[in-house]
C-alpha positions in Angstrom: 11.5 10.9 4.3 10.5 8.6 1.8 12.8 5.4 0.9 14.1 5.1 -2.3 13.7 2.8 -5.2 16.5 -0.1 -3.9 15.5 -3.3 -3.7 17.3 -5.2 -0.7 17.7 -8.9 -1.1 16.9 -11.1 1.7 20.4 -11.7 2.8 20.5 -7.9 2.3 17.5 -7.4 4.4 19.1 -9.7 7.3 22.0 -7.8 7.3 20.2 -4.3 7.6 18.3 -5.4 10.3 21.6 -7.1 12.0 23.1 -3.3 11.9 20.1 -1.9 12.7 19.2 -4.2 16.0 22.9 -3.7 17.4 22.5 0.0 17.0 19.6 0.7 18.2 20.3 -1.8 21.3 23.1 0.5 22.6 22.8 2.3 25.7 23.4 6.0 24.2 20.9 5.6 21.1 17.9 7.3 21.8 14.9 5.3 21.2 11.9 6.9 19.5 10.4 5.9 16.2 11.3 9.2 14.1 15.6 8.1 15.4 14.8 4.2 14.8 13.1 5.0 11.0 16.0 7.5 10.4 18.0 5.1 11.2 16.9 2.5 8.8 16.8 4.7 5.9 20.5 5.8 6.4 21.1 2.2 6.5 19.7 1.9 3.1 21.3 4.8 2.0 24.5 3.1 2.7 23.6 0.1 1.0 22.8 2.8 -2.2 26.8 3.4 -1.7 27.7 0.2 -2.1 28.3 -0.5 1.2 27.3 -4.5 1.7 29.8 -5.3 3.8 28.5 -6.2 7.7 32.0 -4.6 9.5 32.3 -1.3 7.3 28.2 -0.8 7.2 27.8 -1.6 10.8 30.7 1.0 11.6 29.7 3.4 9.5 26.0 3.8 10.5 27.1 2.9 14.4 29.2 6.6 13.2 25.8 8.2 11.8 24.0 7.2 15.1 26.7 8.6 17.4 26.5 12.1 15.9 22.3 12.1 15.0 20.9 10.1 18.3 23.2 9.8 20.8 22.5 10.8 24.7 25.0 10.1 27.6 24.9 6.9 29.7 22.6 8.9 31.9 20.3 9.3 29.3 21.1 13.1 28.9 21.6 14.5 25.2 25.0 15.3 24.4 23.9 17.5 21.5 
């Protein structure tokens, strides 16, 4: 999927990859490159939204991850 037309500003851009870094460090995500870029276009799809805020970004793309690439503890899939 193709990203869209938004331009992040740096400070923008550092907060993405903030979110984006946390996420993807968390035991449950499951790492492959198709989950990480998914992830970072939902993160600019937020940003689309409006949503520039760290807390309310971070928690609402943490939510996205849960339900799109999470696996138990184990490393099972939950889905």
């Amino acid at each position: 999927m193709p990203f869209s037309n938004v331009v992040l500003l740096p400070d923008q851009l550092a907060l993405g990859k903030r979110v984006f870094d946390r996420i993807v460090a968390e035991p449950w995500f499951i790492k492959t490159k198709e989950n990480e870029y998914s992830l970072a276009s939902a993160i600019v799809r937020e940003f689309e939204k409006g949503m520039i805020q760290e807390s309310a970004l971070a928690y609402r793309c943490r939510m996205i991850a849960k339900e799109r690439y999470s696996a138990n503890v184990d490393g099972t899939d939950q889905g």
